[in-house]
Structure formats: C-alpha cells, structure tokens
N, C-alpha and C positions, 0 to 999 in steps of 0.2 A: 392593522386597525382599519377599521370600513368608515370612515369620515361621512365618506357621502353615497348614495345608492352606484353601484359599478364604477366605483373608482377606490381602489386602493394602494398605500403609500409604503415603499420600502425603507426599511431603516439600519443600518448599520455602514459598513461593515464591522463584525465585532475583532476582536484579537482571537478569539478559539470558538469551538463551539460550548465550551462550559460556558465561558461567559455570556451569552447569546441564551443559554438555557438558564441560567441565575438571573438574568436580566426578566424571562418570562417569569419565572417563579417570585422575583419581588416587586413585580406587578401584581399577578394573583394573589399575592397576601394582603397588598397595600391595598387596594380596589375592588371592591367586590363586584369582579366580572362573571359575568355567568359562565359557569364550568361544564355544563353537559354538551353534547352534541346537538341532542335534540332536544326539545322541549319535552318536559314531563308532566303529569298530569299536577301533582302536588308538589309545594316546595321540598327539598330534600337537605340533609346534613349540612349542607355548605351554606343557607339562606339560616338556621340556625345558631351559626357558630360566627355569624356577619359576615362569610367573605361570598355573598351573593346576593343581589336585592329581592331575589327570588321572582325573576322576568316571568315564570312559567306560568304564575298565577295573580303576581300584586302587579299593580299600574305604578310603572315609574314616572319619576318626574323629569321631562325632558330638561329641563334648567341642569340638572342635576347633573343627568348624562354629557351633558354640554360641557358642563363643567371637570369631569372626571376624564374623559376623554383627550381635553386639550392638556390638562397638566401627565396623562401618561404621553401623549408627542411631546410633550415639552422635554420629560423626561429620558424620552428616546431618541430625541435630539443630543441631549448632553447635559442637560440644566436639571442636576441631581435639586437642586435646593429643596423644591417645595416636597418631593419625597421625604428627606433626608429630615424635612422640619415635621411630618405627619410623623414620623419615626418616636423621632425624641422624645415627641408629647407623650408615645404610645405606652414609652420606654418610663419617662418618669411617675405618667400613671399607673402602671404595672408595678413600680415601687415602691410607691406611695401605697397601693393598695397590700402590698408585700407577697406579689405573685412574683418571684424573684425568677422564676425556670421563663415565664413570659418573656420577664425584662430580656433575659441572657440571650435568648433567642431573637429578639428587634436587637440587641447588640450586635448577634450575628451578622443581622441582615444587614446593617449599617455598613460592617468590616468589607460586606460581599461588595455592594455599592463604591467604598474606596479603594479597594483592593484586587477582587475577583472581576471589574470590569475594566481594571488597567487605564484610568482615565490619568493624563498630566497635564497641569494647567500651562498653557505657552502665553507669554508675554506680549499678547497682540493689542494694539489701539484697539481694535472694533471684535470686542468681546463675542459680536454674532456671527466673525467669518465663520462661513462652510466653502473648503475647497480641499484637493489632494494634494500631496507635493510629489514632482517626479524628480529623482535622481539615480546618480550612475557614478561607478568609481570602477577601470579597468586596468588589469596587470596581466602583463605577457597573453592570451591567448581566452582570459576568464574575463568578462564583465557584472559585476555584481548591481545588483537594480535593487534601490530603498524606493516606498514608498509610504507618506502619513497620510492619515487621514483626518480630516480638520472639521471638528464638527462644533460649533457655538465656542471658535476659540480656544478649543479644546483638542486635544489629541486622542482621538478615541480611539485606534488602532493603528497598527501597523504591517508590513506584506516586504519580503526582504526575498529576492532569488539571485542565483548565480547561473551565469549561462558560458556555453565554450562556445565562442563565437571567432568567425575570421572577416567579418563584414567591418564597417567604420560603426563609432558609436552611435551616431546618430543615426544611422541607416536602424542598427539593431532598435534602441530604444523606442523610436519611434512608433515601430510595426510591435513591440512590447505594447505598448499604450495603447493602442486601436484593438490590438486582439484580447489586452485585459476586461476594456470595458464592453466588446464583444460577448465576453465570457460571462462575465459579470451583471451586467445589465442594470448598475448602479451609478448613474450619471450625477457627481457632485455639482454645484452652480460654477464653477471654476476651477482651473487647473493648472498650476504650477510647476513648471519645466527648466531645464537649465538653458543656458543661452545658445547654448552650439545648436540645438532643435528649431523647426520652421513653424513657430506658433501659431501663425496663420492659418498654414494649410493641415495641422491640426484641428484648428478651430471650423475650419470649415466644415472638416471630416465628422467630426462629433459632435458639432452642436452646440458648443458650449464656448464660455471664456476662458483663451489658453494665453497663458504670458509668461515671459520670463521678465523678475524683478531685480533693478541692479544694485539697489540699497533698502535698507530697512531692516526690520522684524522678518519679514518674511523671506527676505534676501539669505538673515540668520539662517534660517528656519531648512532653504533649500540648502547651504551649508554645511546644514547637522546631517542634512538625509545622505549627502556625498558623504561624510564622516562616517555615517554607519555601515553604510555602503562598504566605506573600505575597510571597516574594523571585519566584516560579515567575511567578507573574501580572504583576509590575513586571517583569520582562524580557521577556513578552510583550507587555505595552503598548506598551514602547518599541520594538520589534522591529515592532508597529504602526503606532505613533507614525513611526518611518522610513520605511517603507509607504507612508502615506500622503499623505508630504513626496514621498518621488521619482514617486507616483505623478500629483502634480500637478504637479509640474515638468514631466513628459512631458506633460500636456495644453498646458501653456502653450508647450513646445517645439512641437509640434505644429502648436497657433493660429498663429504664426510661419509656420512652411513652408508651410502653405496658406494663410493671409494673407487669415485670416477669426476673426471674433471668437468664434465657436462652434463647438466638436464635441464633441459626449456621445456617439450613438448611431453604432458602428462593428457594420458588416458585413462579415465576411471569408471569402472561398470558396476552396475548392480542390476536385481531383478524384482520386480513386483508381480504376487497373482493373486488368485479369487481362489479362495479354501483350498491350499494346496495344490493348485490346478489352475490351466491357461495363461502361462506366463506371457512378462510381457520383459523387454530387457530396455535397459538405459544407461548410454556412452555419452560420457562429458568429457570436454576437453579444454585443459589448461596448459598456456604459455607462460612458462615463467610463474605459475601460480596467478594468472590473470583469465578468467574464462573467454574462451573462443567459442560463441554459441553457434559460430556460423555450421561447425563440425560437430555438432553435436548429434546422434543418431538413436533410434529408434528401433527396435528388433521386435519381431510378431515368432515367436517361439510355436514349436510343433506340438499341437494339443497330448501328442502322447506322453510329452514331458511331464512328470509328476515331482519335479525335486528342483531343491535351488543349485545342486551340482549341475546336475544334469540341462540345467535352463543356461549357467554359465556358459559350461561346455561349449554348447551349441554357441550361443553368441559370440564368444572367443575365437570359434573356428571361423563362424563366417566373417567374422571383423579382421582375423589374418591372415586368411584365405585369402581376400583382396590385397591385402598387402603383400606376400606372395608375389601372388600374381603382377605386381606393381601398378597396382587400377589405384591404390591409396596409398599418402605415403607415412612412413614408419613412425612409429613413438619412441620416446629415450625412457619413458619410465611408465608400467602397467599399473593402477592400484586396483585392487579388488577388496571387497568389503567383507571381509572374514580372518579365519588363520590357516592354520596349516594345509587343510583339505582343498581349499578354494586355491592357497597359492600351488600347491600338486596340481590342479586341472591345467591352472595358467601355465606352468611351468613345462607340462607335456605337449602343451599345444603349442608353445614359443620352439621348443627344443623340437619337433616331428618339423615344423617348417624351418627351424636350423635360419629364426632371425635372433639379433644379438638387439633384444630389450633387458631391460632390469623390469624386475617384477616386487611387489610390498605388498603385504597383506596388512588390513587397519584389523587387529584383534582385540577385541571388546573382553574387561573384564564381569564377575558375577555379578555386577549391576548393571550390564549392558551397557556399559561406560569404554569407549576406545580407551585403551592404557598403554598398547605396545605394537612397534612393525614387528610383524615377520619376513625375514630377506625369502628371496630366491633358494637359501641355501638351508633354510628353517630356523635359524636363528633368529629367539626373539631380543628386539631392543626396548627397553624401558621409554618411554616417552614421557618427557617434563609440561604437565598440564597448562605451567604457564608460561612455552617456549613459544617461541613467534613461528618455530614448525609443527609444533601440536595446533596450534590458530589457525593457520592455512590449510594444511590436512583436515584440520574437521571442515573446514568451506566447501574442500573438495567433495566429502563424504556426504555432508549435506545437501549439496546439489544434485547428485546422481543419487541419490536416494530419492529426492523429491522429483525430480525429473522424469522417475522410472516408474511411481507414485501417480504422477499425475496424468503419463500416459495412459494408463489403466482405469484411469479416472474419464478420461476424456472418452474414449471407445465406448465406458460405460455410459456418461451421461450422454451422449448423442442417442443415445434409443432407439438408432434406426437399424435396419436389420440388416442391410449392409454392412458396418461398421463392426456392427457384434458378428455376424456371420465369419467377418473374416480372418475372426480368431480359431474357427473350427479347422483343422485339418480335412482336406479334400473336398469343401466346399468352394467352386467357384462360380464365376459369374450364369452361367446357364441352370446349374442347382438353385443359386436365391430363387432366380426366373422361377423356377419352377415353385419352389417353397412359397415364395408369394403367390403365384397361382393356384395354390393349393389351400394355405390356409387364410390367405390377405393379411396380417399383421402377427407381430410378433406374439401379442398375448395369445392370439388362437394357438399360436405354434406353440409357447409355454404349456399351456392347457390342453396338447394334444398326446395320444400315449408313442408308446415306441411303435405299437405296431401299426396308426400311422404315418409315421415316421418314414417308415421301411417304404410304404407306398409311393415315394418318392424317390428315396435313397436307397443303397445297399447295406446290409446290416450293423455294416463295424461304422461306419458314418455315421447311421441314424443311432445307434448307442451313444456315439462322441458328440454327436450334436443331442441328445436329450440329457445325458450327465452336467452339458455343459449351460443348458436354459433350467434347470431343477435349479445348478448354483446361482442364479444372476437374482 
C-alpha cells in the first residue's frame, strides 16, 4: 500500500504463500480498490458490482480513502476486528435479504480470516507488541532454529529450520539472525533472543531492539519457541532414524539376491537422445544406497550411434575400459535400466575385461512400471513394490534417468554453437572456427542446405552435421 508519494510499507511475514494470496483477495472484496493496471477510459464490471469506486472516471472522496486505507494497515498488521465486523453485517444482510449463496460465501471469507491466515492470540500485557522471537534447541551434531513473529500481540507466523552444524550455538545463531534479515529485508521494532547471544552487538548490527528477557509473557513465549524447536528436530531424527532402518534392510535384501556378502559401491547408467539420435549417457553412483555426486559422470556418445544398445555399449566400454586400466576404481554392483538385452551388452563388456562385478537389469512391466531384477545370469526376480529395496532401486533409477535427461537438456538449452557442435562426430575446434566464419550463427547454419555444408566440411560430416540441426 502507498500511504504516501515514494514510500512504501511491508507487511507480513505470512505462514505460506496461500495465505499472503487469501489475505490479498479479502481485501479486494472487502474494499473497493481499484483492480486495473491502468486506468480506463469508462468505469468497468468491478465499479458496478461495488468492488471499485470507479477512480478512472468518478472523483473520490479523500476522507474516504483516508479512511479505507488505515483500516486495510490496521488489518495487515493483525487487527482482524473491524474487517471481521464489515463481514458480519454483510453476511446478516445477505440473509435477511435471503441471498443465502452471498451469505455462504462472507462465511467463507470469515473461516479464511480465522483459519487460512493462521493467526493465535498470545497472552501478552501490551496487546500492540510487534517483535520476532529467536530460539534454538541442539542435539548431537543438528541445531533446530524456531522463530515467531509477533505482530499486534498476535502470532502471525511462523519459520522453523534445521541446520548440521559443528560451530557453538551462539556462534551459528547469531550469523542465522544477521543473514535472515539480510534475506529478508523485513526489520520488526524489536527482537527477542535467548540469553546465551550478545544482544548488543546484535543491536548495533541491525538496528533495532534486541534483548533477551528473564521473566514474564515473553520469557514464556521464547520458552515455547525452544519447545518447538526441539519437537521440529525429534521428528526429524526419527523420520532419520526410519531412514536409515529401511535403508539397511534394502542392502541386506539386496546381499540375498545376489548371494554375496558385499555391496556398497552401486553404478547405474542410463541414456537420453533427440529422435532416436545423438545420444547422450548418464552414471550415478551410490554407496550403501546413498548418492555420491561427486562421481557422478557424463558421456558425449558417437553421433553414429543410432540405438539405446548401441549408446550403452559404448559407455559401458569407456567406463570399464578405465577401470581396466586402473585410472578408476571398481563397483560391487552395475544396474542398467532394462532386461535381458541391456544386461547381455553389460555382461559381455564385464566378462571381455575379466572384472568380477555383479550386474541387474530394473525391467519394467506392460505399464512401464519396474516390476522385477534381472541377474547376470537372466533370471528374473519378482520385486515387492512396497519393500524398502523396490524404494531405493527406484531412487537409483530415478536419478540417472534424470541425470542423463537433464544433460541433454542442458547442451540443448545453452544455444551456443559450441555446446551443440560438440555432440557432432568429427567436428572440432578448428571446423566451429570455421563454421562460424562461414555462416556467423547457429540459425544461419540451421537454414543452410548440405551443399553448403560441404563447403566447409567433407561430405559424411556435413550429412551428420545437417541430420543433426534439421532434429534440434
């Protein structure tokens, strides 16, 4: 709201963004602010239906504005009342008059007021505080950060994180609170911290009144925000703590089907391209069923490749090829994203390098739905959809699907001709040189035929490179 010529006043913070958009919308019905962007020539539907005093053409009454204006701040501050009581009236004359659908709808709005904008009334003397509360509750390694927001004695929101931290608490908190309201840009009149913190040199930092209180209401108050604090983090623990129960069950399921006492180290590929053509490949790797992005890799396949055998193949080779060679080191278990045909490629390129991996195919039933591994040996196993290793197999599956997705994605959306170029076979750095010397941008080079193409390149090139800009 613009109170006064170039100065404007923030209000919130809300509990979500519904509420924050409910909040705008039972203004606009309650107040007839003006709805267009710009001003129109003639009043329109919304000065008709009263929710607009129709600024574009009638002369309003400043008293009016003056007035309409302070009760929506009032109201954005916290002080539902004098809404709440335009409501009522609206509501009982809608039913007296026996517009019943009217009524039900100012009902609504009422419910959205109590309800949709999460307000609690807190038990304070001075029913007009405005100030934040900061608190903190830490266990082993995790520190959890409450904080309320206090608006007209009111609790109008809430903000609750969990952080893995090794510093002291007050070290962390502290630098929490400077980088919040950094972020935010929403300075309350005061600010409420717990005792262990340097209120001062808070205070000085920000600008504002920062204290910590050792009795009272708001004593309570920082109290509750510790209490929730550590309710937030025990439901996180445990939520952990289950985690990492099914996440070991799946390894010991796992040991079982391949009928070996070890597997940590999972490799799992898959491949994305553009209409059949220019593949691209993607390895993810999981420990223990935990992803290791650090290993995670990228393969630019040989434009000749036209098949998803054919695109594994290759990556398969160059990915064991280095291991091989001992430049990387080995996996305890290969997964590929198919059945039988896909675990044959992997299983000829494991056996021709004579290393001792286990190899699974995830095969998808007639709904495209994974339903069963296939071993190394071709047999398939049934897979229980709500086992804790069907759950982590699909994360796996997931991930390198997307992964292999989104590199394809990315080459695409850079646009530059580098990028695209050097998915073409036999194009390197001296051909771009030239290719941009020749046509200056990519759309010319799209727009150009084969046979200037050729003027550039030699002919099995400039075929692969015009197949391959006709698909993009």
């Amino acid at each position: 709201i613009n109170r006064k010529k170039n100065k404007n006043h923030l209000y919130g913070p809300y509990p979500n963004v519904t509420a924050a958009r409910k909040t705008v919308n039972i203004i606009n019905r309650v107040y007839p602010l003006r709805k267009c962007d710009k001003l129109k020539k003639e009043v329109c539907l919304y000065y008709h239906i009263g929710e607009c005093l129709g600024y574009c053409e009638k002369k309003i009454d400043s008293k009016q504005l003056e007035d309409m204006c302070n009760e929506i701040v009032s109201f954005l501050n916290g002080n539902s009342d004098v809404i709440k009581t335009k409501l009522l009236k609206q509501m009982e004359k809608a039913s007296h008059d026996m517009n019943y659908e009217r009524a039900l709808e100012i009902r609504e709005m009422l419910n959205d007021i109590d309800i949709t904008l999460a307000k609690q009334k807190i038990s304070l003397k001075n029913t007009k505080s405005n100030f934040d509360v900061f608190n903190c509750y830490r266990h082993n390694n995790y520190l959890s950060i409450e904080v309320f927001f206090i608006r007209e004695g009111i609790l109008f929101g809430r903000h609750s994180n969990i952080l893995t931290v090794v510093d002291g608490d007050e070290e962390v908190l502290t630098e929490y609170i400077v980088k919040f309201y950094e972020k935010n840009n929403i300075m309350p009149r005061e600010i409420v911290v717990p005792a262990i913190l340097n209120c001062q040199l808070l205070s000085d930092y920000l600008k504002v009144n920062v204290h910590s209180p050792s009795r009272g209401d708001i004593k309570k108050l920082l109290d509750l925000a510790s209490e929730n604090a550590k309710i937030k983090l025990e439901e996180k623990e445990e939520t952990l703590s289950n985690s990492e129960k099914a996440r070991l069950s799946a390894i010991e399921d796992l040991k079982k089907i391949l009928k070996t006492d070890h597997v940590s180290r999972i490799e799992a590929f898959d491949n994305s391209h553009l209409f059949g053509t220019f593949y691209v490949g993607g390895m993810v790797v999981f420990d223990d069923f935990l992803p290791n992005k650090n290993l995670y890799r990228k393969f630019k396949i040989d434009a000749n490749v036209k098949d998803d055998l054919g695109a594994m193949r290759e990556v398969l080779y160059r990915r064991y090829y280095r291991v091989l060679m001992g430049e990387e080191e080995k996996c305890d278990l290969i997964v590929v994203d198919g059945g039988e045909n896909q675990v044959n490629v992997c299983r000829s390129i494991i056996n021709d390098f004579k290393l001792d991996i286990k190899i699974i195919g995830l095969k998808k039933d007639d709904k495209h739905r994974t339903s069963s591994l296939i071993d190394e040996n071709l047999h398939e196993i049934p897979l229980d959809r709500h086992s804790n290793l069907f759950i982590f197999l699909s994360k796996i599956q997931e991930e390198v699907h997307n992964y292999a997705i989104n590199y394809h994605r990315q080459i695409k959306s850079k646009g530059t001709l580098s990028s695209l170029l050097d998915m073409v076979d036999g194009i390197g750095e001296i051909r771009k040189k030239e290719l941009l010397r020749k046509f200056g941008s990519l759309k010319k080079m799209k727009e150009a035929s084969l046979e200037e193409l050729e003027q550039v390149l030699n002919k099995d090139i400039a075929h692969n490179l015009y197949n391959y800009l006709k698909n993009l």
